[in-house]
Each structure stands twice: as structure tokens, then as C-alpha cells.
N, CA, C and O of each residue as an XYZ file, in Angstrom:
828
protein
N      15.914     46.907    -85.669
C      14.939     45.834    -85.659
C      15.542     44.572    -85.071
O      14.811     43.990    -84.268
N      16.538     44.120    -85.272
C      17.644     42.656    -84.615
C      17.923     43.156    -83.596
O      18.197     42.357    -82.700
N      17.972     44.266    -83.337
C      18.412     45.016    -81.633
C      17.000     44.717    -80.709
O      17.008     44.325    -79.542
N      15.849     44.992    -81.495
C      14.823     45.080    -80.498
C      14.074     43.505    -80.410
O      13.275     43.236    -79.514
N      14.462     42.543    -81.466
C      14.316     40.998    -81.414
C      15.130     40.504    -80.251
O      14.904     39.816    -79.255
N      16.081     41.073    -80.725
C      17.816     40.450    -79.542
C      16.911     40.677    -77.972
O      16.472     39.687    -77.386
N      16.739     41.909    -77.485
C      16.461     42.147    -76.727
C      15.146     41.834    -75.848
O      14.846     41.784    -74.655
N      14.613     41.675    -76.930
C      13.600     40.841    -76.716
C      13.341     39.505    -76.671
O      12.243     38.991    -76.456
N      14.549     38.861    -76.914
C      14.638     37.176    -76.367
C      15.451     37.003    -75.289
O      15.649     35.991    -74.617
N      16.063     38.497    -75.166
C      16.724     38.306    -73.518
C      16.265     37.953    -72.329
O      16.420     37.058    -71.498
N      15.287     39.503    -72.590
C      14.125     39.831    -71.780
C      13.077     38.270    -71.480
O      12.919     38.016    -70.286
N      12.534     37.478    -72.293
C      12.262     36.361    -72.309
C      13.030     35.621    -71.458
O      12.656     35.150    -70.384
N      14.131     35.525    -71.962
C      15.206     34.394    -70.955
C      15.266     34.805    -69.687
O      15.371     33.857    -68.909
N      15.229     36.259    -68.988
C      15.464     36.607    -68.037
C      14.109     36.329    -67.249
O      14.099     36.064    -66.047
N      12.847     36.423    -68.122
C      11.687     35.702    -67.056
C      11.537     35.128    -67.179
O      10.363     34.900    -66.888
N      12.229     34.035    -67.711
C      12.151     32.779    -67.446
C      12.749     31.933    -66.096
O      12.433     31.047    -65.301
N      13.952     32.957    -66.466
C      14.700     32.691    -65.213
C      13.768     32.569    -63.810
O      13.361     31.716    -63.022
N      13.714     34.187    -64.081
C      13.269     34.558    -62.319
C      11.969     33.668    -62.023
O      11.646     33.465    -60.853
N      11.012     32.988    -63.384
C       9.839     32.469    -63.036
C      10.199     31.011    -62.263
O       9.639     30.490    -61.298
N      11.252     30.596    -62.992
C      11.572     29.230    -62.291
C      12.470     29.437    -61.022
O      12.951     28.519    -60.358
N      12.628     30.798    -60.777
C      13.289     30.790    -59.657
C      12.215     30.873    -58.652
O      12.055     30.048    -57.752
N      11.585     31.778    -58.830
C      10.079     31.631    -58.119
C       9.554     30.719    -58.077
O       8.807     30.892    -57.114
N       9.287     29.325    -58.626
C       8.481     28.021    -58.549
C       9.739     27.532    -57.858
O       9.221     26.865    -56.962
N      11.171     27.409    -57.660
C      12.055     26.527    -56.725
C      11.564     26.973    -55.280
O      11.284     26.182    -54.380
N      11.493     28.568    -55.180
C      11.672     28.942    -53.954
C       9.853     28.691    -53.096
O       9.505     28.539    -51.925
N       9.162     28.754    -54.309
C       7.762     27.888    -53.681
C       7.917     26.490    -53.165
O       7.459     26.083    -52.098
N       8.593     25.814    -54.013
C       8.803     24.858    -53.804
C       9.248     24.115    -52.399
O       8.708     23.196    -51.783
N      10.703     25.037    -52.078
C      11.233     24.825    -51.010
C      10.318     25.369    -49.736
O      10.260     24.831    -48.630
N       9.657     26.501    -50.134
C       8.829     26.587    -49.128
C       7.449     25.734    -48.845
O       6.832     25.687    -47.781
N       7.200     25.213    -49.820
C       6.016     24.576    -49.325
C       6.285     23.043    -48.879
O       5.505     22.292    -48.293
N       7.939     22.723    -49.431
C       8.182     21.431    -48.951
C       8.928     21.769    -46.878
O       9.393     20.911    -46.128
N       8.764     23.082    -46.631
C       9.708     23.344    -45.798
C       7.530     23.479    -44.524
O       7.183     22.885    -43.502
N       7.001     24.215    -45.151
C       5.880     23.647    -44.460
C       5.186     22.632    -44.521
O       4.143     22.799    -43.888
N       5.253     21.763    -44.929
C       5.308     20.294    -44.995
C       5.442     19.503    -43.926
O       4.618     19.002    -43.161
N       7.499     19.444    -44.043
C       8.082     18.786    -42.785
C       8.045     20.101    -41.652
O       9.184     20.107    -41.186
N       7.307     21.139    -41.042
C       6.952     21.731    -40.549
C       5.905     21.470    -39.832
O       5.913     21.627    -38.611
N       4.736     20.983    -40.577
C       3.438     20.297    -40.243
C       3.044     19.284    -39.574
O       2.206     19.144    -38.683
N       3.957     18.383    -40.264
C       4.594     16.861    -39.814
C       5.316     16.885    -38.366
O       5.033     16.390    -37.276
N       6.213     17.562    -38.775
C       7.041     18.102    -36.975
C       5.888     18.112    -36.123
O       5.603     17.195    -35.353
N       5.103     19.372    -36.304
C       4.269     19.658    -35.141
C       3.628     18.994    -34.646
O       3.504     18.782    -33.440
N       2.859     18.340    -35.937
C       1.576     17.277    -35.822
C       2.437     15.767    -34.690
O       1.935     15.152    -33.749
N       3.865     15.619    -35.333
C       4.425     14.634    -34.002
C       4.850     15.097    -33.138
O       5.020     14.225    -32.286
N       5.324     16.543    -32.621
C       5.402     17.110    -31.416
C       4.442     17.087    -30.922
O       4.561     16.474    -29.861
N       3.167     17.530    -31.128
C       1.635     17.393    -30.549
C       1.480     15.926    -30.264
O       1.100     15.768    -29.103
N       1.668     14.600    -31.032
C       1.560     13.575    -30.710
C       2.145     12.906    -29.212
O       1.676     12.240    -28.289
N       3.370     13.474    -29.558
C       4.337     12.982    -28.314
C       3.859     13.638    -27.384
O       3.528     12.867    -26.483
N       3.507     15.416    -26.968
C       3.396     15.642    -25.744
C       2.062     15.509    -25.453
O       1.622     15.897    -24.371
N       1.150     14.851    -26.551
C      -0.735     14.580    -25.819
C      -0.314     13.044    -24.928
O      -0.809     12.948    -23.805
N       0.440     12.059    -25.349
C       0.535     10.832    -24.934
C       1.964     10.626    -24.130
O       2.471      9.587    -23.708
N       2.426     11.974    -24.069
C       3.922     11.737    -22.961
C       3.142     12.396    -21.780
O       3.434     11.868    -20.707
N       2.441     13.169    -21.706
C       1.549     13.393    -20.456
C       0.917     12.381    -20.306
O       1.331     11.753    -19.331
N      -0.035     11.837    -20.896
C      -1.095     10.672    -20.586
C       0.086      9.437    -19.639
O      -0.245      8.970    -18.549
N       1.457      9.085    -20.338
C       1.977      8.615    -19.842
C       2.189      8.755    -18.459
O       1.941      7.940    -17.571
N       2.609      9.723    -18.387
C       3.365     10.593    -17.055
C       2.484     10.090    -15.923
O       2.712      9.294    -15.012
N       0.918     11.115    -16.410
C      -0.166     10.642    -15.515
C      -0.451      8.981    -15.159
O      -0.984      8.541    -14.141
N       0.051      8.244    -16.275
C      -0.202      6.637    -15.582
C       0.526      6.098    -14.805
O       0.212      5.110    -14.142
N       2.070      6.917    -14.759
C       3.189      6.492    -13.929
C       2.627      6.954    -12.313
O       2.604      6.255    -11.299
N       2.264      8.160    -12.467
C       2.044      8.680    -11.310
C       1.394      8.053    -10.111
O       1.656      7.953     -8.913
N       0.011      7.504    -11.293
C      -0.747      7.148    -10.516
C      -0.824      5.475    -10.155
O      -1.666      4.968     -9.413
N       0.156      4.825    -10.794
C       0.761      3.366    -10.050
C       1.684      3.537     -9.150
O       1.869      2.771     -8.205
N       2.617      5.025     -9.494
C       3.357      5.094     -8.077
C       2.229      5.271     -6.830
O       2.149      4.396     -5.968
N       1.476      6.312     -6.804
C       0.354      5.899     -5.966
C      -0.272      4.943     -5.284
O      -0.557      4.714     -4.109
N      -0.454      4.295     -6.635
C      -1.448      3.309     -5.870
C      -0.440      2.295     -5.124
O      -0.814      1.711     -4.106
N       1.062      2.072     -5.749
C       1.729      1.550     -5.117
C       2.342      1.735     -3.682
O       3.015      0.925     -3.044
N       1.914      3.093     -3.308
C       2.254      3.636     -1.906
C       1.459      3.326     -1.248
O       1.666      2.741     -0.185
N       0.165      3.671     -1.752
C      -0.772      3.481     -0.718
C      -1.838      1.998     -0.737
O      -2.782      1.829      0.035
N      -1.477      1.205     -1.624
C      -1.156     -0.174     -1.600
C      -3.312     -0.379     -1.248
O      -3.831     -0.841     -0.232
N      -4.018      0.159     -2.496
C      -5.145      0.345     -1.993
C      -6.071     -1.121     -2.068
O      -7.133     -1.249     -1.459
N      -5.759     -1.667     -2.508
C      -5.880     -3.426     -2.722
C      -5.221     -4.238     -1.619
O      -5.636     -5.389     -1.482
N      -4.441     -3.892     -0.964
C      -3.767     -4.856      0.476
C      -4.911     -4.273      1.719
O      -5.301     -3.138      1.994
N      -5.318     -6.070      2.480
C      -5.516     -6.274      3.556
C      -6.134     -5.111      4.177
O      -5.246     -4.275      4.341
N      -7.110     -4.735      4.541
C      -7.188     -3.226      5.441
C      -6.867     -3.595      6.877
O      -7.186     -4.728      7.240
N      -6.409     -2.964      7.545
C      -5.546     -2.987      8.643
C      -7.356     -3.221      9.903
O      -8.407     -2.581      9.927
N      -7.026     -4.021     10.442
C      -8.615     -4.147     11.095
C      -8.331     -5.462     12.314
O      -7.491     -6.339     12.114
N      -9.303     -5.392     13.739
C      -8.987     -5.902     14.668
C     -10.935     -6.360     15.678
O     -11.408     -5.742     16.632
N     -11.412     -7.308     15.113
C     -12.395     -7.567     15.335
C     -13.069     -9.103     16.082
O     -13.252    -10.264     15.715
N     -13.274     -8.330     17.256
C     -13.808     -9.567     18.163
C     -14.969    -10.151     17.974
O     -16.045     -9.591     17.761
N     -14.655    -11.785     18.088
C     -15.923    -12.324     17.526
C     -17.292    -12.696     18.551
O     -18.070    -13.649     18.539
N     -17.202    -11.596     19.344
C     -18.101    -11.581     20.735
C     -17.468    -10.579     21.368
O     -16.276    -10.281     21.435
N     -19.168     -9.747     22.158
C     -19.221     -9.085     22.660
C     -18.002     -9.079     24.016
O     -17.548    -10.151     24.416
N     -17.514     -7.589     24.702
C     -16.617     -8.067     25.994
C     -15.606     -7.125     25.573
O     -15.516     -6.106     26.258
N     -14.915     -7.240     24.702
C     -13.498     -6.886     24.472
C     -13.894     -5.941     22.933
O     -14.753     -6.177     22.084
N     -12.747     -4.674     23.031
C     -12.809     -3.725     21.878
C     -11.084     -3.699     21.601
O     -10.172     -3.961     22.385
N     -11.034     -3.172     19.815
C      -9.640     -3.508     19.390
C      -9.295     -2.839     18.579
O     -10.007     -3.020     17.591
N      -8.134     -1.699     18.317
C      -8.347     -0.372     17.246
C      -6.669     -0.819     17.564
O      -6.063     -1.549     18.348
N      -6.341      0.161     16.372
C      -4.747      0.421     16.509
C      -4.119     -0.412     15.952
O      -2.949     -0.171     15.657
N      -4.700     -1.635     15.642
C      -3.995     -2.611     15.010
C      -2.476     -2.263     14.534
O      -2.473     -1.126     14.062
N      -1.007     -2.942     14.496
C       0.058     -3.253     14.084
C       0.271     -4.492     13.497
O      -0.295     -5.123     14.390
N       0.612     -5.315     12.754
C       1.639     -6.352     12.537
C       2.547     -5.798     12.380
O       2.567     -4.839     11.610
N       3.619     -6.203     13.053
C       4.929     -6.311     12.954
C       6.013     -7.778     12.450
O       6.135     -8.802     13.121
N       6.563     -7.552     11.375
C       7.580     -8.321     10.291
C       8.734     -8.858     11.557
O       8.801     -8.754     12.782
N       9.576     -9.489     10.443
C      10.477     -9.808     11.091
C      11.949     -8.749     10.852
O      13.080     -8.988     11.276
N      11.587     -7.780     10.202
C      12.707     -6.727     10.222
C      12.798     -5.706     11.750
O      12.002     -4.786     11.937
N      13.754     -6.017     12.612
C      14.098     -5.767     13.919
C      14.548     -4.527     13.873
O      14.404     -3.850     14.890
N      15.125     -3.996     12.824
C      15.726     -2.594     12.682
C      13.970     -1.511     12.172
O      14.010     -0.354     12.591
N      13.047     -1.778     11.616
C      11.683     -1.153     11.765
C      10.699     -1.431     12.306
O       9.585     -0.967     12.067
N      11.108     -2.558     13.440
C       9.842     -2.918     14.426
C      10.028     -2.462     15.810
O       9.257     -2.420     16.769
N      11.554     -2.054     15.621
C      11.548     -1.429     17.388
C      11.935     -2.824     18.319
O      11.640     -2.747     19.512
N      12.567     -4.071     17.846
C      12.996     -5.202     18.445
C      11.424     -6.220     18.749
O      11.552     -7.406     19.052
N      10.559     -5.829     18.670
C       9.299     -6.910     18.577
C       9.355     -7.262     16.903
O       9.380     -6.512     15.927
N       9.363     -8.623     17.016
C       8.885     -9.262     16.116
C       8.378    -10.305     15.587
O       8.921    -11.305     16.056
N       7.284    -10.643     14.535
C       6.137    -11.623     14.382
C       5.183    -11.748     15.290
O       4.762    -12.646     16.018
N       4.854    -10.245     15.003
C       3.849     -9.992     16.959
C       2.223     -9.190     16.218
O       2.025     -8.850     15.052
N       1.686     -9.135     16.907
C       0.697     -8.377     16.280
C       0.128     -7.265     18.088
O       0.035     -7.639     19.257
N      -0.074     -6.104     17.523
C       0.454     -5.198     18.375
C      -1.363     -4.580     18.232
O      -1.965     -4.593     17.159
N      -1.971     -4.086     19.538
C      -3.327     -3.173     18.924
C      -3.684     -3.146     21.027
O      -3.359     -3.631     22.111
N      -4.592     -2.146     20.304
C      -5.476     -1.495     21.440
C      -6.609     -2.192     21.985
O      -7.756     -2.051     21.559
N      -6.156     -3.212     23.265
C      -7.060     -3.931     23.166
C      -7.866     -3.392     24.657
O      -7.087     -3.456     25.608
N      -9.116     -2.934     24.994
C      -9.514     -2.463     26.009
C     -11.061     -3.939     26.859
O     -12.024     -4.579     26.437
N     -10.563     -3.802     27.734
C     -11.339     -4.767     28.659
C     -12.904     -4.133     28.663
O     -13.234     -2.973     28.911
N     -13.518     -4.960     28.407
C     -15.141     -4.574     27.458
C     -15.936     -4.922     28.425
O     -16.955     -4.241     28.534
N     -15.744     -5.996     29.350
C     -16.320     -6.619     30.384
C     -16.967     -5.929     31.493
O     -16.273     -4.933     31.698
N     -17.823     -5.946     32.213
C     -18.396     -5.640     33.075
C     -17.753     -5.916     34.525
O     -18.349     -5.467     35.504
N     -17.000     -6.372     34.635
C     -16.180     -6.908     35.643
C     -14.709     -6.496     35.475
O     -14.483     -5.782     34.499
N     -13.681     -6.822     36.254
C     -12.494     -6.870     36.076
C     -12.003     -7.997     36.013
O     -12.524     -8.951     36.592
N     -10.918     -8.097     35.304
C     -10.272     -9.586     34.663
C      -8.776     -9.667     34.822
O      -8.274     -8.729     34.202
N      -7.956    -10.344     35.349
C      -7.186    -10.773     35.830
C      -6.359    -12.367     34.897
O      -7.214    -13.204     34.605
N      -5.165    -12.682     34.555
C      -4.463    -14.160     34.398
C      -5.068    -13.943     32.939
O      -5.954    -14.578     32.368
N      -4.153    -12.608     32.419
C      -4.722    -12.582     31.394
C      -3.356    -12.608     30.100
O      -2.318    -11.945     30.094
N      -3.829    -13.592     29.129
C      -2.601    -14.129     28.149
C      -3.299    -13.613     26.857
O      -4.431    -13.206     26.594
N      -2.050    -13.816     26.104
C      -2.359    -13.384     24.752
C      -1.725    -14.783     24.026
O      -1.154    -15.681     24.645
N      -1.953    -14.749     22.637
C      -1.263    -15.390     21.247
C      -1.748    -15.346     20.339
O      -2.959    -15.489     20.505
N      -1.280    -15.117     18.610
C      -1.684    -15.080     17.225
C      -1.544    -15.893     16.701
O      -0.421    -16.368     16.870
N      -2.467    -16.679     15.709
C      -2.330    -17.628     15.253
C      -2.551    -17.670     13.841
O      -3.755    -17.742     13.595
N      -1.864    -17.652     12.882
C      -1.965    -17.807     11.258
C      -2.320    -18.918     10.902
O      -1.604    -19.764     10.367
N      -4.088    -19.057     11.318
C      -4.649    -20.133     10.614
C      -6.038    -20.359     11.333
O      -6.436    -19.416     12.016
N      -6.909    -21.615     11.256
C      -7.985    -21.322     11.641
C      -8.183    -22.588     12.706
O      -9.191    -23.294     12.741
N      -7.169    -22.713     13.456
C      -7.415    -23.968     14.653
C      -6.246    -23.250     15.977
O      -5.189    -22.629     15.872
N      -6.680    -23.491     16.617
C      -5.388    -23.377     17.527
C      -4.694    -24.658     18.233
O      -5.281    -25.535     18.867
N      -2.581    -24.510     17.841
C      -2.303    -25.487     18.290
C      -2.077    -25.641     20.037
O      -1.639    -24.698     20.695
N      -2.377    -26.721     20.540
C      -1.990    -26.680     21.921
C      -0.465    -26.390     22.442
O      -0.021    -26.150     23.564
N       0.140    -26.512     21.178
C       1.847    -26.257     21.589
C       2.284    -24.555     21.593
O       3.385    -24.308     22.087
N       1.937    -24.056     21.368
C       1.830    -22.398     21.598
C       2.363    -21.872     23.114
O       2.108    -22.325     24.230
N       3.087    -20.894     22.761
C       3.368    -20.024     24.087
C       2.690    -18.860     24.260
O       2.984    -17.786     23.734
N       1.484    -19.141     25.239
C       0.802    -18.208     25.550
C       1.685    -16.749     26.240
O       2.438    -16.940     27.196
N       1.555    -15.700     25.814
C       1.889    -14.394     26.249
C       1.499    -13.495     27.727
O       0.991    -12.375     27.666
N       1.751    -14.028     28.739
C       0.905    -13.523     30.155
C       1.054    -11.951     30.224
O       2.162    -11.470     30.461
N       0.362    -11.447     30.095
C      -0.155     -9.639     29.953
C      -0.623     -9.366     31.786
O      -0.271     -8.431     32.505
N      -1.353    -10.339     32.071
C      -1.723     -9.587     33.390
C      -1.551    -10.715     34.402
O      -2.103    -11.734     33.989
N      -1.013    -10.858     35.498
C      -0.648    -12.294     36.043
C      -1.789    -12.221     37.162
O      -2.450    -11.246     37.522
N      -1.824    -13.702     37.655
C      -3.418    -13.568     37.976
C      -3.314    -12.565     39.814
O      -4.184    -12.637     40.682
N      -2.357    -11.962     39.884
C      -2.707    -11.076     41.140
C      -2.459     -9.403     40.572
O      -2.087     -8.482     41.299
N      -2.764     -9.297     39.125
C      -2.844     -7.958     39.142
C      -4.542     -8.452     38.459
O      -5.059     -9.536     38.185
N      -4.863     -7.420     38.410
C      -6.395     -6.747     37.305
C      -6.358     -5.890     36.735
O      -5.489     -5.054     36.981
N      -7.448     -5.659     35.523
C      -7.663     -4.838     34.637
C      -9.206     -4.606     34.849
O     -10.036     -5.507     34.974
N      -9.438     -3.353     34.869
C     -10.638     -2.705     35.162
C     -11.342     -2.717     34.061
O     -10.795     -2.801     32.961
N     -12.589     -2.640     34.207
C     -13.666     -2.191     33.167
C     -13.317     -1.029     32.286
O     -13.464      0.092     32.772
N     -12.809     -1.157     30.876
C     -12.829      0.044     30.312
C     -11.264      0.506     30.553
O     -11.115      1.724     30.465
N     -10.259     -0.133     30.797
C      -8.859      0.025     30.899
C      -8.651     -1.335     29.548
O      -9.366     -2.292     29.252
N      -7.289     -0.810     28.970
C      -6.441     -1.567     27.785
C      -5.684     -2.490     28.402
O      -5.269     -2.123     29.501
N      -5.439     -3.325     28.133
C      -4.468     -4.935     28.880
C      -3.293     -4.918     28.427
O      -2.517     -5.749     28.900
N      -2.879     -4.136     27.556
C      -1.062     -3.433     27.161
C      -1.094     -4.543     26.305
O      -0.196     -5.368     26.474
N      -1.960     -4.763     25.385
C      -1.057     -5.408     24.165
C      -0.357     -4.540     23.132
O       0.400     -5.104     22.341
N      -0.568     -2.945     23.042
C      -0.706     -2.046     22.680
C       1.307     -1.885     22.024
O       1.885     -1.575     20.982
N       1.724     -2.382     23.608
C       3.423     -2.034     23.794
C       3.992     -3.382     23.879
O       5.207     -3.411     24.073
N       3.346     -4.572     23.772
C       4.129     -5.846     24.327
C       3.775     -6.737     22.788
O       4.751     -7.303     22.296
N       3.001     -6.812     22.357
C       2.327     -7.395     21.118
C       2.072     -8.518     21.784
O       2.386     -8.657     22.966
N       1.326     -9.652     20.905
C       1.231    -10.919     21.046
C       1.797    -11.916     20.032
O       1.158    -12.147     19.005
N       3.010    -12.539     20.280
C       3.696    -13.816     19.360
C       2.667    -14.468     18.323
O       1.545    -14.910     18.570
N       3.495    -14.398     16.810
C       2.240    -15.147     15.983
C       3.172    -16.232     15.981
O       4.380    -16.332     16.194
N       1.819    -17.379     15.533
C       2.168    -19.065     15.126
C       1.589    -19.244     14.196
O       0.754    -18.422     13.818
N       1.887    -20.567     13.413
C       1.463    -20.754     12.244
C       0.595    -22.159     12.980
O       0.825    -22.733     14.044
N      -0.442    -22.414     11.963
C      -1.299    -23.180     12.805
C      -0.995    -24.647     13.017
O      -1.868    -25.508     13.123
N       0.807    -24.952     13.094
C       1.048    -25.906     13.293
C       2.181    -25.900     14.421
O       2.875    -26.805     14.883
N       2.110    -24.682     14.655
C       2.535    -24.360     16.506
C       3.796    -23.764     16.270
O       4.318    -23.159     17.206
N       4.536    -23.850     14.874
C       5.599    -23.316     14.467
C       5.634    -21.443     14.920
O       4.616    -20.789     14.692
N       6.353    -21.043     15.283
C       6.527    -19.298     15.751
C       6.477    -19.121     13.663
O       7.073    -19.781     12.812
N       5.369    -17.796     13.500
C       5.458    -17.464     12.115
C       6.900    -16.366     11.843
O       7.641    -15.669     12.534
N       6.751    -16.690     10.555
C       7.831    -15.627      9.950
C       7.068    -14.331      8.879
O       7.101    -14.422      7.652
N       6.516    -13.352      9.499
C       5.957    -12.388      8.780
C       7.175    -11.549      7.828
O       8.294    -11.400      8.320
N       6.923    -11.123      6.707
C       7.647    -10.248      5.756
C       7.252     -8.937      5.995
O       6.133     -8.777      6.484
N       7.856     -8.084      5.779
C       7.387     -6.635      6.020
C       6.711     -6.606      4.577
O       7.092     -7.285      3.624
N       5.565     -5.640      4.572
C       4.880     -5.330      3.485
C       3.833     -6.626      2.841
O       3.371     -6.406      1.722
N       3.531     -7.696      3.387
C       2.807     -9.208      3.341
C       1.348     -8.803      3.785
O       1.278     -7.951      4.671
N       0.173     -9.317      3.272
C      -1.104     -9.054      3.720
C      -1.103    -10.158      4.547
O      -0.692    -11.271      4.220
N      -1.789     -9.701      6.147
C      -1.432    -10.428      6.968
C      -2.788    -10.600      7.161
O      -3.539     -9.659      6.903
N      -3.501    -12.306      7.831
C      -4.462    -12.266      8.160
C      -4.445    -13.375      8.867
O      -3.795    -14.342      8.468
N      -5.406    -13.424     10.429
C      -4.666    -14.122     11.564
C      -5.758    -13.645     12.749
O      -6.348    -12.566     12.797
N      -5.840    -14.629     13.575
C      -6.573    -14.720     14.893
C      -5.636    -14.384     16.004
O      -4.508    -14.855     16.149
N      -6.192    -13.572     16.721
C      -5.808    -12.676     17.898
C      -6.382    -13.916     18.982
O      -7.468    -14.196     18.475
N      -6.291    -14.414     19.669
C      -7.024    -15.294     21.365
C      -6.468    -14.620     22.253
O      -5.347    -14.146     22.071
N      -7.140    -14.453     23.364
C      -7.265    -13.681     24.648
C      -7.505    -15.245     25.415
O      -7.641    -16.376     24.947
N      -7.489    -14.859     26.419
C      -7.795    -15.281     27.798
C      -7.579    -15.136     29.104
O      -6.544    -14.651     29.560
N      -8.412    -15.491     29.699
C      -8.690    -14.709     31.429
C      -9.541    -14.912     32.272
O     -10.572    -15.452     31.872
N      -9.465    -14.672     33.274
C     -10.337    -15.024     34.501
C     -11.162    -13.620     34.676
O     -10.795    -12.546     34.197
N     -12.465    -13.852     35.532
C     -12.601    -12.606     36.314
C     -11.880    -12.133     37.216
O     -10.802    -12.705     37.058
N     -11.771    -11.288     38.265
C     -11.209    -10.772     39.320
C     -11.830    -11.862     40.572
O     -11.176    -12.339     41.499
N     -13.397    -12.094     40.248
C     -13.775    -12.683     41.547
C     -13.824    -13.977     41.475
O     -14.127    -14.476     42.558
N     -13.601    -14.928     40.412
C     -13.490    -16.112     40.207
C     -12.601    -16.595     41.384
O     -11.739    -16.051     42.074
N     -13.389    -18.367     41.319
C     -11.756    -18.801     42.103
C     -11.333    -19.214     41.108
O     -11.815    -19.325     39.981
N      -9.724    -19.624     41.836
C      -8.499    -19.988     40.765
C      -8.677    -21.247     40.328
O      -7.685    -21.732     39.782
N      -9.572    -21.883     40.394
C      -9.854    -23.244     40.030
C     -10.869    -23.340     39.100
O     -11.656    -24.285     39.049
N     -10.870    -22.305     38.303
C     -12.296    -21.842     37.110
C     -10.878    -21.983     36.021
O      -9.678    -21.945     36.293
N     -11.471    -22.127     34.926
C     -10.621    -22.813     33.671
C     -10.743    -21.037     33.238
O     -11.490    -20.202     33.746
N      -9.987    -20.901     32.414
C      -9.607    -19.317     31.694
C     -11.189    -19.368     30.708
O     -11.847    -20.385     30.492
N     -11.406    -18.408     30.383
C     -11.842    -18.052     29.551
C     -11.722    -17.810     28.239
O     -10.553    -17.430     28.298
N     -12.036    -17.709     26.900
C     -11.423    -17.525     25.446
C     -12.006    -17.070     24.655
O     -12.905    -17.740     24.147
N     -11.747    -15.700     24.191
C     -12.330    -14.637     23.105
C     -11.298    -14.866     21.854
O     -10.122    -15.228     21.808
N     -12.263    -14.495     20.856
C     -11.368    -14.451     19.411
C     -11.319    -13.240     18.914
O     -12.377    -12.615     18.974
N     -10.370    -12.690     18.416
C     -10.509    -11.486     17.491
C      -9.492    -12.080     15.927
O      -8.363    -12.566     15.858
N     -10.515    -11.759     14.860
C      -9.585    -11.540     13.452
C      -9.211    -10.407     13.130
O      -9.881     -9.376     13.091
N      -7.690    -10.626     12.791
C      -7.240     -9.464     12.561
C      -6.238     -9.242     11.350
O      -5.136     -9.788     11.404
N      -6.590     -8.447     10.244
C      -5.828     -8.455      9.243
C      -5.301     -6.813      8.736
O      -5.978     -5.787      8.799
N      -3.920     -6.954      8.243
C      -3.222     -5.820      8.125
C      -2.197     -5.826      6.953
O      -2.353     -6.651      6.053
N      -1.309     -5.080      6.921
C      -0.609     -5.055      6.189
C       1.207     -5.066      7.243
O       1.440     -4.374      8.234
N       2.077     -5.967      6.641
C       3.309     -6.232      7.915
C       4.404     -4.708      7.957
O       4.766     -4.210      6.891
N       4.730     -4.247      8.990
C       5.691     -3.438      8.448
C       6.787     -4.019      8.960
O       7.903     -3.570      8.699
């Protein structure tokens, strides 16, 4: 009878044991899915908003390349006669302009019905032109340019000024915006006819 009491408070102690061994090892497991949960739930955090990131970097490197807010590159005469595509500004960096510089460079084709001859160029950064300027002679008055032929500003550019006759200093990468002047005779004019004077605005971005 004390044998089967004895044994029977063993037996007791021994599930007691294993019961609280069983509630530690719940324990640890449910504290182990827990910081499990937590982990994930901030691994999921970090990689929903380390992409979102990524994607915002991307797309300022973008927009920073392609610079979609600067100047659009454009070459527009303010009267009929003369057409103007191709537009360049060129900076004052000599090592990426090819040795022209503070020039503005474009496709300028003789629009005229006639041929034109004593024909100059110059750019002017501002909205007057000074009389102290060095006009650019493109066609001297014993050659001509035909109807529908380009006057090579294309390869020679035309010198910019600032509108106080000063030669400008363009930056590479600067939104540039600035008056193109032409001038010229016809072919059949006499030489005692005053030049002629077209405007084009022209704004770009400098390289």
C-alpha cells in the first residue's frame, strides 16, 4: 500500500515535469514565431519600400538625363523667307565642341524666292541688338546662295553676345535662350541697297 502511494507521487512528479516541460517548449516556440512574424512583417516592409525607393532613384536619374524640364532645343524665324532645324549651342568647353565656341550652330536654308548673297550672321543673348557686335560673313557679297540651299551656319556657327556687345560665356548644360540675326542682300540688288534683317529665336540646351 506505501509502495503503490510512493509510486504514485512519483508518477505525479514525473507529469509534472514533462507538463511544464511542454508549456517551456510552447513557450519558446510561440515566442520563436513571434520574432519570426515580426522579422517577416519587417522584411516585407523593407523590400515593399526599398523597391519603391529604387524606382524613385531611377526615375530622377532619368529625368536627370534627359533633362525633361530644360529649354527644348528649337530655331524659329520671326518671318517668312528663311527655315531653321538642327539647332546646336555650343558652351565654352573646347574639348566637346570641336574648337567652336559660344556659337550657336543650325540648319539654316535660304527660304527666299531669289538668291541672296553678303550674307552675315550673329547671336545675341538678349532682346536689342548692340551696334558693337562682330558680324559673322557666311557668304561674301560675290558668292550666292540659291533658293532652297543652307548658308553653312550648320559647320561655322554664329558668335553669341550678350546684349551689351560683350562676346557671351555659355556653360555646357545652361538653358540657352537667344536671337539668331541674319542678313543679306539679294543677288540682283545693287551694292548700294542697305542689308536686309531676319530674326530667328532660338533656345536649347549648351553642350
Amino acid at each position: 500500500m506505501e509502495w503503490e502511494e510512493c509510486s504514485s507521487f512519483e508518477q505525479s512528479i514525473e507529469m509534472f515535469i514533462i507538463i511544464a516541460s511542454l508549456n517551456e517548449v510552447m513557450r519558446v516556440e510561440v515566442s520563436s514565431l513571434i520574432k519570426m512574424s515580426k522579422g517577416q512583417s519587417a522584411m516585407e516592409y523593407l523590400m515593399t519600400y526599398g523597391w519603391a525607393l529604387l524606382v524613385i532613384v531611377i526615375v530622377i536619374a532619368v529625368l536627370m538625363y534627359i533633362r525633361p524640364f530644360s529649354a527644348p532645343e528649337s530655331c524659329i524665324f520671326q518671318s517668312a523667307g528663311f527655315s531653321c532645324e538642327g539647332v546646336r549651342i555650343l558652351g565654352d568647353d573646347v574639348a566637346t565642341t570641336g574648337g567652336i565656341t559660344n556659337s550657336v550652330l543650325a540648319s539654316v536654308v535660304n527660304g527666299q524666292q531669289k538668291s541672296i548673297t553678303n550674307v552675315e550672321v550673329v547671336c545675341i543673348r538678349g532682346s536689342s541688338l548692340p551696334s558693337t557686335v562682330a558680324w559673322k560673313q557666311l557668304v561674301p557679297a560675290g558668292d550666292y546662295v540659291s533658293h532652297g540651299e543652307e548658308i553653312g551656319l550648320i559647320s561655322t556657327g554664329a558668335p553669341c553676345y550678350d546684349s551689351d556687345g560683350v562676346a557671351s560665356t555659355i556653360s555646357a548644360g545652361e538653358d540657352f535662350t537667344g536671337r539668331l540675326y541674319v542678313k543679306f542682300n539679294y543677288r540682283d540688288e545693287a551694292a548700294t541697297v542697305p542689308q536686309k534683317v531676319v530674326v530667328a529665336t532660338v533656345t536649347g540646351q549648351a553642350q
